[in-house]
C-alpha positions in Angstrom: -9.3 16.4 20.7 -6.0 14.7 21.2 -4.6 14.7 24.5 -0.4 14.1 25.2 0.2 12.3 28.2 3.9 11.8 29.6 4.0 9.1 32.1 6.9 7.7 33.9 6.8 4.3 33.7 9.1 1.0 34.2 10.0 0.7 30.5 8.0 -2.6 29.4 8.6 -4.8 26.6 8.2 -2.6 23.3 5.5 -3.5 20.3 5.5 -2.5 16.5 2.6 -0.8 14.9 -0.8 -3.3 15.6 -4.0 -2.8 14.2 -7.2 -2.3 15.9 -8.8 -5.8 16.3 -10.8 -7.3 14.4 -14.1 -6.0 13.3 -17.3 -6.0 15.0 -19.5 -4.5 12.0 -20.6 -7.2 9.2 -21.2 -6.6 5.7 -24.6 -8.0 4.8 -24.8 -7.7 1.2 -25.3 -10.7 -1.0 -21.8 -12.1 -2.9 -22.5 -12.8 -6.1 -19.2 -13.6 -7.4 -16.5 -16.2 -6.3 -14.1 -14.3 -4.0 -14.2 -10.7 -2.8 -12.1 -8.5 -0.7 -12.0 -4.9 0.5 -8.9 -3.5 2.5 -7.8 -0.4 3.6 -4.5 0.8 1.8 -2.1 2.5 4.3 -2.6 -0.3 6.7 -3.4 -3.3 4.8 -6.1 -3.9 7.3 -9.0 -6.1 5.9 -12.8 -4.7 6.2 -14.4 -7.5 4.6 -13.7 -10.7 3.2 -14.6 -13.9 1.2 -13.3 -16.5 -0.1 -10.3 -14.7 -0.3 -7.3 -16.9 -0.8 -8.7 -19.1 -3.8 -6.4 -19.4 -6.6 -8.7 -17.8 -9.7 -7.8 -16.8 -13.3 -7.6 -12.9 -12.7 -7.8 -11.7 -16.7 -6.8 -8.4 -17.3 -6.7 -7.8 -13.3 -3.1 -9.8 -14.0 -1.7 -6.1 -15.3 -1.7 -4.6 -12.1 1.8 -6.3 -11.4 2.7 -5.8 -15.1 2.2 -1.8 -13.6 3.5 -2.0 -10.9 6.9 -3.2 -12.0 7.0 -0.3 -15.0 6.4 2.2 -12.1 9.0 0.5 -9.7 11.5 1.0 -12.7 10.4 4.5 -13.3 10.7 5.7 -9.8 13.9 3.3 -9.6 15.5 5.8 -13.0 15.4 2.4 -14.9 13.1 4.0 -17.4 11.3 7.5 -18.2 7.9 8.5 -19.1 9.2 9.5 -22.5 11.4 6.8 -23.3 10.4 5.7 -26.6 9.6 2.2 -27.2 9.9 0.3 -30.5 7.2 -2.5 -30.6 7.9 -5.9 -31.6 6.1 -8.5 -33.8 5.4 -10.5 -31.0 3.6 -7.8 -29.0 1.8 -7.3 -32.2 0.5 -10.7 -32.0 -1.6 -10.3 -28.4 -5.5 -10.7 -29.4 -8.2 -9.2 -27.0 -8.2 -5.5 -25.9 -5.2 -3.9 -27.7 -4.6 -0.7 -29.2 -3.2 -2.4 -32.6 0.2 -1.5 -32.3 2.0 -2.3 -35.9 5.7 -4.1 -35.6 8.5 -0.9 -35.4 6.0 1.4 -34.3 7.6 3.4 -31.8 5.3 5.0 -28.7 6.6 6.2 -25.6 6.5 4.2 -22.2 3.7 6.8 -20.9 1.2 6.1 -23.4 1.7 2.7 -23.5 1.3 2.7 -19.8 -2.1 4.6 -19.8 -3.1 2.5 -23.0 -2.3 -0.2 -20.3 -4.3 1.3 -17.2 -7.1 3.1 -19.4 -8.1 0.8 -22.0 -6.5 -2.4 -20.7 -4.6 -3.1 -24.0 -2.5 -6.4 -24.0 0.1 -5.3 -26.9 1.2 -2.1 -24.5 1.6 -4.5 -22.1 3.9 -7.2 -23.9 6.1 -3.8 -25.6 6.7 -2.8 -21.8 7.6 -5.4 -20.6 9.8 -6.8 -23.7 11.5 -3.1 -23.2 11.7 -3.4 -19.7 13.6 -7.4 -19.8 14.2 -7.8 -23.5 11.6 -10.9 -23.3 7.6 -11.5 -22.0 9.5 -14.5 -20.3 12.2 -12.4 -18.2 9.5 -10.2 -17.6 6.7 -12.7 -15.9 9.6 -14.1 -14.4 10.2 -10.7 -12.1 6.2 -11.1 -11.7 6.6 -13.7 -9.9 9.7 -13.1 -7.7 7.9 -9.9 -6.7 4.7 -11.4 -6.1 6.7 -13.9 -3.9 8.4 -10.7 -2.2 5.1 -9.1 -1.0 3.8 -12.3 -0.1 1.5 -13.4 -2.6 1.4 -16.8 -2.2 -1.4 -18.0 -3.9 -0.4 -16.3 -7.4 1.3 -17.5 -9.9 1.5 -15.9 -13.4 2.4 -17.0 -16.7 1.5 -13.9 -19.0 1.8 -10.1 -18.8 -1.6 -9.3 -19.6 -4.2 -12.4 -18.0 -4.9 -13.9 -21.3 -6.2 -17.3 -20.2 -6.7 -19.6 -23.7 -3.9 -21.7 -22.9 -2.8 -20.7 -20.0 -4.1 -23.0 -17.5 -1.6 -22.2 -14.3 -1.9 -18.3 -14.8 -3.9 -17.8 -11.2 -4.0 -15.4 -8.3 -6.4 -14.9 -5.2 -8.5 -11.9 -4.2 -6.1 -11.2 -1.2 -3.1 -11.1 -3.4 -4.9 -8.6 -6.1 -5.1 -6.1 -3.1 -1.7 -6.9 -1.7 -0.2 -5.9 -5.4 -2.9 -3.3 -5.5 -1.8 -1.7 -2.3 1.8 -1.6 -3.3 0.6 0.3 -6.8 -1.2 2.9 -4.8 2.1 3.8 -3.1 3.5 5.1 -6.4 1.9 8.7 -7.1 2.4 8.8 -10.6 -0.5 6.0 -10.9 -3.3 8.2 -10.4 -2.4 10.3 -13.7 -3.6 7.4 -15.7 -5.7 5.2 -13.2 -8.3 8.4 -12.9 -8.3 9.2 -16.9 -12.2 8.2 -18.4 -11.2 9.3 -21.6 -8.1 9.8 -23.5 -5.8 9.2 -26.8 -2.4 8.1 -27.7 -0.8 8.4 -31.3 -1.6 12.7 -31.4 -5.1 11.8 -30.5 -5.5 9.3 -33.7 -6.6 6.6 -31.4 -9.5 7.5 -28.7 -9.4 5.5 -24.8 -12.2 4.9 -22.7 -11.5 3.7 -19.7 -12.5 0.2 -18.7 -13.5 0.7 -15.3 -16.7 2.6 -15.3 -16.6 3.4 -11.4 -14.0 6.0 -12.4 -16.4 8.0 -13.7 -20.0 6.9 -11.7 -18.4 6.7 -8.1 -17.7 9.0 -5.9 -13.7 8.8 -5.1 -13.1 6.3 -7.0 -9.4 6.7 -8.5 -8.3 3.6 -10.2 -7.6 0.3 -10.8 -7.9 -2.4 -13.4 -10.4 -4.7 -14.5 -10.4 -7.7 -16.9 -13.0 -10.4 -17.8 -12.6 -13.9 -19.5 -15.0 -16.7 -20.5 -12.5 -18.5 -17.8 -11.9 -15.4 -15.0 -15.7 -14.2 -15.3 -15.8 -10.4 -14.6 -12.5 -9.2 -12.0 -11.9 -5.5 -10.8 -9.4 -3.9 -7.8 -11.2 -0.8 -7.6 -9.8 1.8 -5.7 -11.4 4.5 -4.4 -10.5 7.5 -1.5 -12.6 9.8 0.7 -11.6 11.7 3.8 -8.1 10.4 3.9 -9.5 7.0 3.6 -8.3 5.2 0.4 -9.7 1.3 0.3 -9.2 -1.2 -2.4 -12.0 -3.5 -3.2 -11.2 -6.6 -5.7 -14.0 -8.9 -6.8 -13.5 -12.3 -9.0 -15.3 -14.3 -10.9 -18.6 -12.5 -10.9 -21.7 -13.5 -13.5 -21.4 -9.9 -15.3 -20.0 -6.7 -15.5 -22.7 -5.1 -13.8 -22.6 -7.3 -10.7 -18.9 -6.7 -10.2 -19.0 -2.8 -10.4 -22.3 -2.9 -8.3 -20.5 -5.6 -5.9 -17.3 -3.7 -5.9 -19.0 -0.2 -4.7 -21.4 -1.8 -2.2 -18.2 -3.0 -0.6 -16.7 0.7 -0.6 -19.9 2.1 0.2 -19.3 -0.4 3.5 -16.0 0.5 4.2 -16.5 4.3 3.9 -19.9 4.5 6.2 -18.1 2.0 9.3 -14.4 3.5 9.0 -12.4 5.9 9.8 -8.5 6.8 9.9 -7.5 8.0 12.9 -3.8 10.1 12.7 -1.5 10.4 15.2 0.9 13.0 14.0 4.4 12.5 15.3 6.1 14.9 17.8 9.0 15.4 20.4 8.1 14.9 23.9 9.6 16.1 26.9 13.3 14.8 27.3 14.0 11.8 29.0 16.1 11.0 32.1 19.6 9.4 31.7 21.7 7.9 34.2 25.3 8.0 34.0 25.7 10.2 31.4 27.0 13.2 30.7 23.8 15.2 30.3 20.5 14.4 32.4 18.2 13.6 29.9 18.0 13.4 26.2 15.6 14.4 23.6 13.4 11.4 22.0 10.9 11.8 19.9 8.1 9.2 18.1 6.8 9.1 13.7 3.6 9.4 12.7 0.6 6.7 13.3 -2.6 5.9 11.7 -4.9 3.4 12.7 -7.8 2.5 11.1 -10.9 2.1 13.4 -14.7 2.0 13.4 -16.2 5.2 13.3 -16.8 6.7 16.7 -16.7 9.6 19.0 -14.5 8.7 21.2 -11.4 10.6 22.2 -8.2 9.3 20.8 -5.0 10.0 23.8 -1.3 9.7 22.5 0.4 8.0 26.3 4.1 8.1 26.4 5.6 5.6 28.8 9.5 6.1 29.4 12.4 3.8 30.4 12.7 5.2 33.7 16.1 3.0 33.7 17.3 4.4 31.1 21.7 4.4 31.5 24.1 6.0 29.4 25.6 5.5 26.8 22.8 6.1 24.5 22.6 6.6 20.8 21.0 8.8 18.7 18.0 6.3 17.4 18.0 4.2 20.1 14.6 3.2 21.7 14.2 4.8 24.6 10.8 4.2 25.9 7.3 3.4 23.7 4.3 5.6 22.8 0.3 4.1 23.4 -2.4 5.6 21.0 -5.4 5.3 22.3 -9.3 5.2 21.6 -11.4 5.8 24.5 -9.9 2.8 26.9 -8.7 0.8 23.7 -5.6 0.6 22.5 -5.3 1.2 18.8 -1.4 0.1 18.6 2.2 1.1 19.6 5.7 2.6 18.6 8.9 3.1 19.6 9.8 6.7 21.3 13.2 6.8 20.0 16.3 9.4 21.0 17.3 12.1 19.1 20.3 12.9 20.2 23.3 11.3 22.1 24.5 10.8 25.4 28.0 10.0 26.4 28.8 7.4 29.2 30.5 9.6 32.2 34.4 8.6 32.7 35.8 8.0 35.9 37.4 11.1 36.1 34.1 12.7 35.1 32.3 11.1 37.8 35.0 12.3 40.7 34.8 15.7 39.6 30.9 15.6 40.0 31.0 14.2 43.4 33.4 16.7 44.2 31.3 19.3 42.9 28.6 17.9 44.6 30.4 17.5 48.1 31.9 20.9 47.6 27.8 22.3 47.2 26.4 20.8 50.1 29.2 21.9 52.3 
C-alpha cells in the first residue's frame, strides 16, 4: 500500500534520483571465470560484482556496440529494417561464425542484424557497419567515441565483431559490457531478434540457431550476445526479465561454455530471489502556496520513480516536502519543493516536485488594489 503524505516543510536542499545503498545480501556462489557482473537495467544499480573493471578480450560479446549503433541509427531514421545492403569483398573475408555472405550479395539491414544477434555472424557485422560509415574503420571509430560517451572507460575496440588473432588492444571490462548492454535494452526493437532460438535469412535457404542457449533453457531470459576465443575464453551479457525486473549478467573469460551459462544464470537466479523494483508512479499533488503572486498557489506535480531494493514487506510512503517560501514569479518547470520515497524508515531516493503552471509577480498597482480590497473587507 502506498501512502501520499503532503508536508509543509522549510524547502531543503534538493537531491536527484539516488539508489538504495549498497547491498547487504552476498552472492555465495563460486566464480569460475575472470570477471563477472550482474546489474539491474533501469537503474544501472550493481547486484553483484567481480573483478569487474579488468580490461579482457570480449570475442563476439564486442557486437553488442556494433548493435547498438545500427539500432541508434534506425531509431535515429539513419537507416531502415529493409534497407537493402550490398556486401563487400572485405566483409566476405571475416573467418569464424559467419553466414557466408558472397561479394554483391545484397540482404537487408534486418536479417543481417538478427544474423548478427542470433547466430553471431562476423560478415553481417562488417556489411553493417561498412553501410552504416562506408569503412570497418569509420565504424570502430564511432565504437569507441560512444563507448567513451557512456563511460566505458576501460574499452577499447579495434574490430566490429571481437575477432582477436591480431588484434592485441581490442579489450573491454565486465562493467562496461553491461553499461553498453543496458543502453541496448533501451531500444525495443532488440528483443525481436535477441529472443529468436531459431530462424533463417536468404527465404529460409540458410537456418540460425541462436548462440546463447539461455534463450531457450531459462526462464525470462531475452537476449544478449555471447562470443568465445582461444584468447577471451567463453563471454555472455545475458539478459533476462521477470516481474518488471530486467538484469543483465556478463561473465568473461570462463573455462567453458557450460560454466558461463551456468555462472551467468546462478547470478540471475541471485538477483531475481533478493530484488525487487519498487514503482513510484508520478502524480499531482495538492497546489503549493505562492507569495506575491497573482494567484495563491500553483499546481506542481513530480515523474515517475523506481528504485530497486531488497525484497521486503515493508510499506513504501511517497513524502512531499514543499518550499514553504516559495515567491512569485514562478515558472512553469520550476522546482518547487522535493518528493521522498520511502521504505519503511529508509529512504530509497528523491526528486524534484516541479510547477506546472505559472505564476505572475504582483505589480505595484496590483498590490494597492488588494490592500484596498482587503481594508475595504475588514471595515
Amino acid at each position: 500500500m502506498k501512502k501520499t503524505i503532503a508536508i509543509g516543510l522549510m524547502f531543503c536542499m534538493l537531491c536527484t534520483l539516488l539508489v538504495v545503498p549498497s547491498n547487504a545480501v552476498e552472492f555465495t556462489g563460486e566464480i569460475n571465470a575472470k570477471s563477472a557482473i550482474l546489474m539491474e537495467q533501469s537503474s544501472g544499480k550493481v547486484l553483484f560484482e567481480y573483478n569487474a573493471d579488468e580490461a579482457l578480450p570480449p570475442a563476439s560479446v564486442t557486437k553488442v556496440m556494433t548493435i547498438l549503433l545500427v539500432l541508434e541509427a534506425i531509431d535515429e531514421g539513419k537507416i531502415t529494417i529493409d534497407d537493402p545492403v550490398t556486401v563487400s569483398a572485405y566483409a566476405t573475408s571475416m573467418g569464424g561464425s559467419q553466414i557466408y555472405l558472397k561479394e554483391n550479395e545484397v540482404m537487408s539491414v534486418s536479417d543481417l542484424l538478427k544474423a548478427v544477434v542470433v547466430a553471431s555472424a562476423n560478415d553481417a557485422a562488417v556489411a553493417l557497419a561498412e553501410h552504416l560509415y562506408g569503412t570497418e574503420e569509420a565504424f570502430v571509430a564511432r565504437m569507441n567515441e560512444r563507448a567513451a560517451e557512456l563511460g566505458m572507460v576501460n574499452t577499447n575496440f579495434c574490430n566490429t565483431n571481437g575477432l582477436d588473432d591480431t588484434d592485441t588492444g581490442h579489450l573491454t571490462s565486465a562493467r562496461d559490457i553491461a553499461i553498453m548492454s543496458r543502453e541496448v535494452l533501451k531500444h525495443p526493437l532488440i528483443f525481436d531478434y535477441s529472443t529468436i532460438w531459431m530462424d533463417s535469412v536468404r527465404n529460409g535457404e540458410f537456418g540460425l540457431t541462436n548462440t546463447n542457449r539461455l534463450i531457450r533453457f531459462y526462464h525470462g531470459a531475452n537476449g544478449l550476445k555471447t562470443g568465445s576465443t582461444s584468447k577471451a575464453g567463453f563471454c555472455i551479457s545475458a539478459t533476462a526479465e521477470r516481474d518488471g525486473m530486467q538484469l543483465i549478467a556478463v561473465i568473461m573469460g570462463a573455462p567453458s561454455r557450460d560454466t558461463r551459462n551456468a555462472l551467468a544464470a546462478s547470478l540471475l537466479d541471485f538477483g531475481f530471489a533478493n530484488y525487487s523494483v519498487r514503482s513510484f508512479p508520478g502524480q499531482t499533488v495538492n497546489p503549493v502556496p505562492v507569495k506575491g503572486g497573482t494567484t495563491r498557489s500553483c499546481e506542481a506535480s513530480y515523474a515517475d520513480a523506481s528504485f530497486v531494493t531488497e525484497k521486503s514487506n515493508e510499506e513504501t510512503t511517497t513524502q512531499v516536502v514543499y518550499n514553504t517560501s516559495l515567491r512569485a514569479p514562478v515558472k512553469k518547470g520550476d522546482v518547487v519543493g522535493t518528493v521522498r520515497f520511502l521504505l519503511g524508515s529508509e529512504e530509497l531516493g528523491t526528486t524534484d516536485l516541479v510547477a506546472q503552471s505559472d505564476v505572475k509577480q504582483m505589480t505595484f498597482g496590483e498590490i494597492l488594489l488588494h490592500l484596498l480590497r482587503t481594508s475595504c473587507f475588514c471595515s
